[in-house]
C-alpha positions as CSV (number, residue, x, y, z in Angstrom):
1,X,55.1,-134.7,108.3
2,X,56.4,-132.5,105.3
3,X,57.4,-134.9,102.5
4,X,61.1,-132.3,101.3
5,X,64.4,-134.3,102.9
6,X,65.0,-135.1,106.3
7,X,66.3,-131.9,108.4
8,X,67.5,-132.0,111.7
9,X,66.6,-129.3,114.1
10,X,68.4,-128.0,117.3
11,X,66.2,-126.4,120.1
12,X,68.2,-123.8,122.2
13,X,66.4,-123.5,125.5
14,X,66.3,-121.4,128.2
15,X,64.4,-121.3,131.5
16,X,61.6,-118.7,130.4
17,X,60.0,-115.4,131.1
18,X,56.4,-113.7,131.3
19,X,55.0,-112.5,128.0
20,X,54.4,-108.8,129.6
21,X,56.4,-106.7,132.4
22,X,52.6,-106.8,134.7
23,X,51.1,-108.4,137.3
24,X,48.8,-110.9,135.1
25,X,51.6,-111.8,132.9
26,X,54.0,-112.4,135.5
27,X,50.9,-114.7,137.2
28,X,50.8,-116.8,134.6
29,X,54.5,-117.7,134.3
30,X,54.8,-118.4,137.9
31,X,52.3,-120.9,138.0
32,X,53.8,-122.5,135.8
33,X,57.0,-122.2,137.1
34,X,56.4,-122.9,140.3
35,X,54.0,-126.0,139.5
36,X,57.0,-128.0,138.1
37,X,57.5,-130.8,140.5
38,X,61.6,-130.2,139.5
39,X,61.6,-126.9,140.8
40,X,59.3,-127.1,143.5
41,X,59.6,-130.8,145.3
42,X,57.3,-130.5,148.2
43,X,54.0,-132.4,147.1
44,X,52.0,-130.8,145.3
45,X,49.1,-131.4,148.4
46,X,50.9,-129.1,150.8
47,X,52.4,-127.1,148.0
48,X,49.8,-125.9,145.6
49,X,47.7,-124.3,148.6
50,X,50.5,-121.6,149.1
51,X,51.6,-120.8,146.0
52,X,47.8,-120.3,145.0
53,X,47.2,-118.8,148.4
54,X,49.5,-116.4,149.0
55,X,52.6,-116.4,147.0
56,X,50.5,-115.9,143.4
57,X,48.6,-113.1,145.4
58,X,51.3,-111.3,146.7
59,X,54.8,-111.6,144.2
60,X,53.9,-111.3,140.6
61,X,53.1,-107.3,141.3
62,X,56.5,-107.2,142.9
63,X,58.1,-109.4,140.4
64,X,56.3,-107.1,137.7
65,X,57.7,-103.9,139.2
66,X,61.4,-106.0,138.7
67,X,60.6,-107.3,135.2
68,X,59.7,-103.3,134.1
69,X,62.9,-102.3,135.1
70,X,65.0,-104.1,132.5
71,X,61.8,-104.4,129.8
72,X,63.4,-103.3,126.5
73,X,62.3,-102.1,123.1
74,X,62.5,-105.7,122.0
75,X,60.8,-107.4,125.1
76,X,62.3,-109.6,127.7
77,X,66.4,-109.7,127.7
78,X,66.1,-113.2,128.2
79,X,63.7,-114.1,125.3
80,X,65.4,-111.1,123.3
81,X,69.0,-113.1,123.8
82,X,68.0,-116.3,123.0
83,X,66.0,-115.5,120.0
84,X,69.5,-113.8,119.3
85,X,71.5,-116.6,119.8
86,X,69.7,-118.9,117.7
87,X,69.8,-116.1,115.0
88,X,73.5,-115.8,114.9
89,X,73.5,-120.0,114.7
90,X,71.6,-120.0,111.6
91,X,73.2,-121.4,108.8
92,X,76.1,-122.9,110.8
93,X,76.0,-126.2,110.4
94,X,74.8,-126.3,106.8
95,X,71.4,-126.2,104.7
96,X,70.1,-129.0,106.4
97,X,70.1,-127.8,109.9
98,X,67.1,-125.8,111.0
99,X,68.3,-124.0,115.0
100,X,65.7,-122.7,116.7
101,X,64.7,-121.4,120.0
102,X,61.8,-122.6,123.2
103,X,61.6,-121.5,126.6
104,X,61.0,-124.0,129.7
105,X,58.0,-121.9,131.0
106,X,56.5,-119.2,129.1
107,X,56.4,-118.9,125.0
108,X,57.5,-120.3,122.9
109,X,57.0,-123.6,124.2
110,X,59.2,-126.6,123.9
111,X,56.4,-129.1,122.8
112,X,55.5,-126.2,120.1
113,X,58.8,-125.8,118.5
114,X,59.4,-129.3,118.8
115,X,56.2,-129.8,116.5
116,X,57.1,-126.9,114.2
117,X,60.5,-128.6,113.5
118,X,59.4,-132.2,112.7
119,X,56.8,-130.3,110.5
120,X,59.5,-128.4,108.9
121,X,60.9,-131.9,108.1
122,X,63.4,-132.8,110.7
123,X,63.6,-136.2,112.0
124,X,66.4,-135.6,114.2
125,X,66.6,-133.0,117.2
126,X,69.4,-131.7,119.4
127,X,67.9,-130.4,122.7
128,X,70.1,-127.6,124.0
129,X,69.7,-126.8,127.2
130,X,71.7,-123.0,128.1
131,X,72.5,-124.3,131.1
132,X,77.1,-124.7,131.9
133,X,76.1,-126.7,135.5
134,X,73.6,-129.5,135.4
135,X,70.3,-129.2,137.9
136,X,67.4,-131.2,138.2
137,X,65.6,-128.0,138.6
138,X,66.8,-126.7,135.2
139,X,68.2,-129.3,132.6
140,X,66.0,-132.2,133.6
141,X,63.0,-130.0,133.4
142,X,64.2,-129.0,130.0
143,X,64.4,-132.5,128.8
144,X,61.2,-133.7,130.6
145,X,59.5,-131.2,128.5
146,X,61.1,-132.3,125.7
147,X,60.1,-135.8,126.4
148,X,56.5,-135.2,127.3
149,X,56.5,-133.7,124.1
150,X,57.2,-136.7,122.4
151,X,54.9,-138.8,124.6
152,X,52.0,-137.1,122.4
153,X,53.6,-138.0,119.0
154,X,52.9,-141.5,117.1
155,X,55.8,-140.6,115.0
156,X,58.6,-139.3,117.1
157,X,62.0,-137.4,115.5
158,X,65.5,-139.0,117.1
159,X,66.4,-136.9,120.2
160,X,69.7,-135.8,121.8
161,X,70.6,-133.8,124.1
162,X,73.0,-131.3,125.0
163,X,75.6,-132.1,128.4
164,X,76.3,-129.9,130.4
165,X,79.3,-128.1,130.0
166,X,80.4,-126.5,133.5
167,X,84.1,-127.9,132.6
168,X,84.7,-127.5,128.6
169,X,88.0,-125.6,128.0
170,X,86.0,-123.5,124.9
171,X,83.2,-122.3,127.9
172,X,86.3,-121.4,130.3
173,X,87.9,-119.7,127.1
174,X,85.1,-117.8,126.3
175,X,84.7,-117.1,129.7
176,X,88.1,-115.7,130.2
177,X,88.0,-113.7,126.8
178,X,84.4,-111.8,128.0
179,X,85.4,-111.4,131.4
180,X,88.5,-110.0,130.5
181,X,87.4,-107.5,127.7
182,X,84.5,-106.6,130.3
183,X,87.4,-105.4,132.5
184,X,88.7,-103.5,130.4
185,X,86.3,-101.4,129.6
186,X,85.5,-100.6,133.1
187,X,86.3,-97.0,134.6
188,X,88.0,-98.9,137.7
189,X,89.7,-101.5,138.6
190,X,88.0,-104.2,141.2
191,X,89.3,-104.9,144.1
192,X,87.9,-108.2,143.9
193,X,85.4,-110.6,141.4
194,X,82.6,-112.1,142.4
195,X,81.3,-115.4,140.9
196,X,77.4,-115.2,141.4
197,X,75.6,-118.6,140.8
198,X,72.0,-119.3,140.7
199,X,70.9,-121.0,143.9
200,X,69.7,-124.3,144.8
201,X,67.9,-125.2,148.3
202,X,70.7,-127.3,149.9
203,X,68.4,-129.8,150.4
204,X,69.3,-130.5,146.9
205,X,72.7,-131.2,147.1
206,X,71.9,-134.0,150.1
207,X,70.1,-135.7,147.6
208,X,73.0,-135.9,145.0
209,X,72.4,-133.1,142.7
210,X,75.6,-132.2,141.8
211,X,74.7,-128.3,140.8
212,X,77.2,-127.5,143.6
213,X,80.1,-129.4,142.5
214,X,79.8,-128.2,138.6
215,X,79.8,-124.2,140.0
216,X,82.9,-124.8,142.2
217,X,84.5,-126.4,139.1
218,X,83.3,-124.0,136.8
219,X,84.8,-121.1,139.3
220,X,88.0,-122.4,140.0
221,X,88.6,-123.3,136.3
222,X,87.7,-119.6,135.2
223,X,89.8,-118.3,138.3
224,X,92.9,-120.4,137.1
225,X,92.8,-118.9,133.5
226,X,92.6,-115.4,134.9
227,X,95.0,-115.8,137.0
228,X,93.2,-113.8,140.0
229,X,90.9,-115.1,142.6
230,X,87.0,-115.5,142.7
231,X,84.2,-115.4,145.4
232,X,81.7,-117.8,144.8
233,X,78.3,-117.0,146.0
234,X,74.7,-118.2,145.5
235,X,72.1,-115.8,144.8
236,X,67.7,-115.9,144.1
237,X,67.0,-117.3,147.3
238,X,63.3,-117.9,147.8
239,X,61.2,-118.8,151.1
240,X,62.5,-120.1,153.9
241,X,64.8,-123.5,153.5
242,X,68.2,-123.8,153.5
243,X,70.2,-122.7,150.6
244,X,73.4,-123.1,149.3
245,X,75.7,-120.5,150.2
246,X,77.5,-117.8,151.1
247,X,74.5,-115.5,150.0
248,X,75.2,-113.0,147.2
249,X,73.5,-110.5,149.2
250,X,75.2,-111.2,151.9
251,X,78.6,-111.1,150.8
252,X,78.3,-107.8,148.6
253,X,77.1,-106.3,151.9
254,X,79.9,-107.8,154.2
255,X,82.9,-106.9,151.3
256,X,83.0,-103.1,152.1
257,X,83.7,-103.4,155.6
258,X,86.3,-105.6,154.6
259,X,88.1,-103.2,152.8
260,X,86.4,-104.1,149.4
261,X,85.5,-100.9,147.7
262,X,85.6,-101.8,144.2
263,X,83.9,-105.0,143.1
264,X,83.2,-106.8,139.6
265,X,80.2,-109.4,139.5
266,X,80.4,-111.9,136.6
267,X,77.7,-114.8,136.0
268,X,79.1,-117.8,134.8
269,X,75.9,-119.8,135.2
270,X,73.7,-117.4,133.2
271,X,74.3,-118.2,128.9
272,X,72.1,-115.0,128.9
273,X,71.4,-111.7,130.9
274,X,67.9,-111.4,132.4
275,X,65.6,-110.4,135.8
276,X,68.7,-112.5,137.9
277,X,71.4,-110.5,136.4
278,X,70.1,-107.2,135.2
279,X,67.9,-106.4,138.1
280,X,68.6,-108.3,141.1
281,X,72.4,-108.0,140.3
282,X,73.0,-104.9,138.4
283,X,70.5,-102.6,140.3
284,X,69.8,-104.1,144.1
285,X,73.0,-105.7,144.4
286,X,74.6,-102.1,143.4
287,X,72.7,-100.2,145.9
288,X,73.1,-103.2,148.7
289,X,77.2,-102.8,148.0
290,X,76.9,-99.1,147.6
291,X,74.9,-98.8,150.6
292,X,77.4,-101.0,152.8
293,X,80.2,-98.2,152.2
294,X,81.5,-99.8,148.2
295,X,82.7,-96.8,146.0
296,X,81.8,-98.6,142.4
297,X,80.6,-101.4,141.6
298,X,79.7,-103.9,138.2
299,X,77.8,-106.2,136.9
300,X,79.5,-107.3,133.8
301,X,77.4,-108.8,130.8
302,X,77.0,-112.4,130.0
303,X,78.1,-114.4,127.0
304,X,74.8,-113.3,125.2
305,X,75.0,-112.8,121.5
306,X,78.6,-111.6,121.3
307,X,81.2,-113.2,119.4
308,X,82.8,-115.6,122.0
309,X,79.1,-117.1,123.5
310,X,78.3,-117.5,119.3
311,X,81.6,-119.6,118.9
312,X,80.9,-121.6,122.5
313,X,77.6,-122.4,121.1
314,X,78.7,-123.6,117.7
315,X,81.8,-125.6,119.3
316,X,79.4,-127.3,121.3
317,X,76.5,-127.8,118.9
318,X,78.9,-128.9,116.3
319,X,80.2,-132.0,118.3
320,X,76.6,-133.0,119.3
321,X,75.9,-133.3,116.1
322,X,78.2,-135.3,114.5
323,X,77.3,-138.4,112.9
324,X,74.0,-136.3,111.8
325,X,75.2,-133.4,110.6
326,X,78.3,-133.1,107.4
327,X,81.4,-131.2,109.7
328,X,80.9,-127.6,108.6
């Protein structure tokens, strides 16, 4: 423990990415991944077969080809964003708060930043998961990581953790305020918006996640402040259960022959853009609604960096802190 004043620290997370755009990189991260009993909650017995078997055989070279598509100067978008975010943060809530960023899967690692920060003398962590909707699959694996973390220290810092914030008027501002600047700036104007969620296996639901709930709350408070309807849709789905739906590939290929030509696609449940958005929104989900007979389509940017995802962040962050932290 460093012996200077007591610190706090606040650990943006985010859900992770592979190191590299290739096949071994992308092999690594999805065992990982995939390993976690919160994403994946068939037992591990009749489980880890097939994802050693066949599906870490067969998808990282795919997933590779997907990841090289949006690869940047600066790495992945995700990791890029985040390490972004938690640059624009610094220095916002005074000298004596140290905000830093971890990854669920992938580097950095939760349990590593979590160390660096009680080293850099903070005895008091906020845990931020970049998650608007709650799910098991994501926030709770963000704090069991965080936890297990401090399973291995004899000295543990206080923790807290961010809610989640699916309902906060400052998220549906800065929602509203991006959304509508991303408009703008667009060479048409869409014949309809399309709110694209992660998806969850339904199964999920049934057992009283309530993932579903938050994202049809989230939607019809965003629709409400723009004033114009949303489609909700569920996209990412992966082998062969039941997920929620309607399918975002399904519903960008049905919209054209329902007279939809022109279509906007924003992300409410992304704090950053990455492989979901970039590439299996912004490049197949244009050629599946191009293909069906759409004359333009977008995929408009997520809060990222910019100025209104900034302010959400320190609105948020500023409240879990009090009682630590002097108000700024």
């Amino acid at each position: 423990m460093s012996s200077t004043a007591p610190r706090i620290g606040v650990l943006l997370v985010n859900l992770g990415t592979p190191d590299a755009p290739t096949a071994p990189a992308v092999r690594r991260y999805l065992r990982e991944f995939l390993s976690d009993r919160r994403v994946i909650e068939i037992p591990p017995l009749l489980w880890q077969p097939i994802l050693r078997g066949i599906i870490l055989t067969v998808r990282p070279r795919k997933s590779a080809r997907a990841y090289a598509e949006i690869w940047g100067a600066d790495g992945s978008p995700l990791a890029a964003i985040t390490r972004a975010q938690a640059a624009a943060l610094a220095g916002a809530f005074g000298p004596e708060v140290i905000v830093d960023h971890a990854m669920r899967y992938g580097q950095p690692a939760i349990g590593a930043r979590i160390a660096a920060l009680q080293a850099a003398g903070c005895d008091r962590i906020l845990i931020a998961p970049l998650y608007p909707q709650y799910c098991a699959a994501t926030t709770a694996a963000a704090t069991d990581a965080a936890h297990a973390a401090l399973a291995a220290m004899r000295v543990q810092p206080a923790l807290r953790v961010l809610p989640p914030y699916y309902a906060e008027p400052a998220y549906i501002a800065a929602l509203k305020a991006a959304t509508e600047r991303a408009l703008a700036a667009l060479p048409f104007a869409p014949d309809a918006l399309v709110a694209s969620f992660h998806g969850m296996p339904e199964r999920t639901r049934a057992l009283g996640d309530p993932y579903y709930d938050h994202c049809i709350a989230t939607a019809r408070l965003l629709s409400e402040a723009l004033g114009r309807p949303l489609t909700v849709t569920f996209q990412s789905r992966f082998g062969r259960a039941r997920w929620l739906e309607p399918a975002t590939d399904a519903v960008l290929a049905a919209l054209p022959g329902q007279g939809v030509r022109r279509v906007a696609v924003l992300t409410p449940g992304f704090a950053a853009d990455c492989l979901e958005t970039l590439e299996e929104l912004g490049i197949r989900g244009r050629q599946t609604f191009l293909a069906a007979g759409g004359s333009d389509f977008a995929c408009l940017p997520c809060l990222n960096a910019e100025a209104e995802g900034v302010e959400l962040l320190r609105h948020l962050l500023r409240r879990e802190l009090e009682g630590w932290a002097p108000a700024a």
